[in-house]
N, C-alpha and C positions, 0 to 999 in steps of 0.2 A: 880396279878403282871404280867405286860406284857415285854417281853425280850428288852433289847435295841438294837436297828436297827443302819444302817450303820447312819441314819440323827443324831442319838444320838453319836456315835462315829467314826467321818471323819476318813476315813483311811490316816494316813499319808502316801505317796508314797513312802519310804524307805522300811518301814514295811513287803508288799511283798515278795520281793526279798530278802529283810535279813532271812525273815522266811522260803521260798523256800530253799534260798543257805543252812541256819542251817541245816531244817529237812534232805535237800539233804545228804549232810556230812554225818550228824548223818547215816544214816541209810546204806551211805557208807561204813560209818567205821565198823558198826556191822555187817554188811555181810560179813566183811574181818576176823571175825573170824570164826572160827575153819572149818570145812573141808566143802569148797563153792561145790555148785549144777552144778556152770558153767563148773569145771574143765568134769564133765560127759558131756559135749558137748550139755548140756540143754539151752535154752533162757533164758532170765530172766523171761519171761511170766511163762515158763514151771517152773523154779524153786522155783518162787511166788507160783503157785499152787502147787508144791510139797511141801512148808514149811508149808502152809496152810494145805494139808490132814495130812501134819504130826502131827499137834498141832489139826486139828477135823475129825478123824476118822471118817470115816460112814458120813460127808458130803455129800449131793449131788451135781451134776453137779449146776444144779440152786442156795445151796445156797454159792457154790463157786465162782461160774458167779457173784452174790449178792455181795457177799464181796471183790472180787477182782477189780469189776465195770467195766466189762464184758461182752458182749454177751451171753449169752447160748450155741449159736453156736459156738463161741470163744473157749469157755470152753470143748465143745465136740470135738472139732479139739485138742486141749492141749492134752486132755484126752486119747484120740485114739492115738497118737505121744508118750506119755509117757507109753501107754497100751503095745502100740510096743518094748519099753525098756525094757521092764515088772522091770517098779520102783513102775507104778500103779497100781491096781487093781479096774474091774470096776465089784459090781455086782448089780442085780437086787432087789429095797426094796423088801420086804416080805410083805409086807402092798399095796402095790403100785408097781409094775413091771414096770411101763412106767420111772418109777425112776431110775435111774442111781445112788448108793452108790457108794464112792470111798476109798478105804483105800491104805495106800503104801502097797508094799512085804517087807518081814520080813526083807530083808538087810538092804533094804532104811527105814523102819521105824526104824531101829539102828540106822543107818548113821542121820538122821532128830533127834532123841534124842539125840545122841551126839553132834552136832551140836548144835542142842538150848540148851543145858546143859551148851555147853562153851562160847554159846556169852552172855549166862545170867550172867556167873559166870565175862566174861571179862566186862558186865556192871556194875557189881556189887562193880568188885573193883574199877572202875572209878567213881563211885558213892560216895564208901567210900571215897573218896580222896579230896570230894567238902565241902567247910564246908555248918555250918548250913542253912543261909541262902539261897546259891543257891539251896543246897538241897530243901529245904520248895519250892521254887519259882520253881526247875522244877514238885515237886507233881503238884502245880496249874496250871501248864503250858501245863501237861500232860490231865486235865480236859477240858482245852481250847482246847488242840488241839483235843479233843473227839467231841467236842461242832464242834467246824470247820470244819472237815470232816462229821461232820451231815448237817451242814449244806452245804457243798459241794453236798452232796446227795438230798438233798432238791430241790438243784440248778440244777443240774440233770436230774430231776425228772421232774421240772417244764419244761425242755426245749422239 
């Protein structure tokens, strides 16, 4: 079975931009819960990568570059900037030295738990609040937009 391509399903030109403006929102809105990274005088960049080491410990610089769709070098600049805060912590694998692990300090990995504690629990009840159906539609919705930023990285990748 081979995946259907854009000649299988024409993008309608609405599509886009409804789905940019949504996911934009969305993700607006969840950062407006519970106690934001910006009010610490951090970038968005910086506070991206601090929600990230908070949710994968022992990360390294590379596969936070990776996931965040990043430079390396990007991420070493972040990293160093937030080392100076001391929210980060950089040390060396034990496997690999030329590796850079990253974990938060014990405040900021409180601070980063409670945080994602409460914007889960704020999705959660927005969640309960949708009936059946939207429920069901955003599960599948949530697979698609998996599928999309793969393929976004595909795209990426290729250029």
């Amino acid at each position: 079975m081979t995946d259907a391509g854009i000649d299988d399903f024409p993008v309608v030109p609405r599509v886009v931009p409804e789905l940019l403006r949504a996911v934009g929102r969305f993700r607006r809105r969840v950062r407006r819960t519970g106690p934001p990274w910006l009010d610490q005088g951090l970038t968005e960049a910086q506070a991206e990568l601090v929600r990230l080491v908070g949710r994968q410990p022992g990360t390294s610089v590379g596969e936070a570059a990776a996931e965040l769709g990043l430079a390396d070098n990007t991420v070493s600049t972040l990293v160093s900037r937030l080392v100076a805060k001391r929210i980060l912590i950089r040390s060396a694998d034990s496997g690999d030295r030329r590796v850079g692990r990253l974990r938060l300090s014990a405040a900021a990995q409180r601070r980063s738990d409670r945080a994602r504690e409460q914007r889960h629990a704020v999705v959660a009840r927005a969640l309960a609040r949708l009936d059946r159906k939207t429920y069901t539609a955003l599960l599948h919705a949530t697979a698609a937009l998996a599928a999309l930023s793969d393929a976004l990285d595909r795209e990426a990748a290729e250029r």
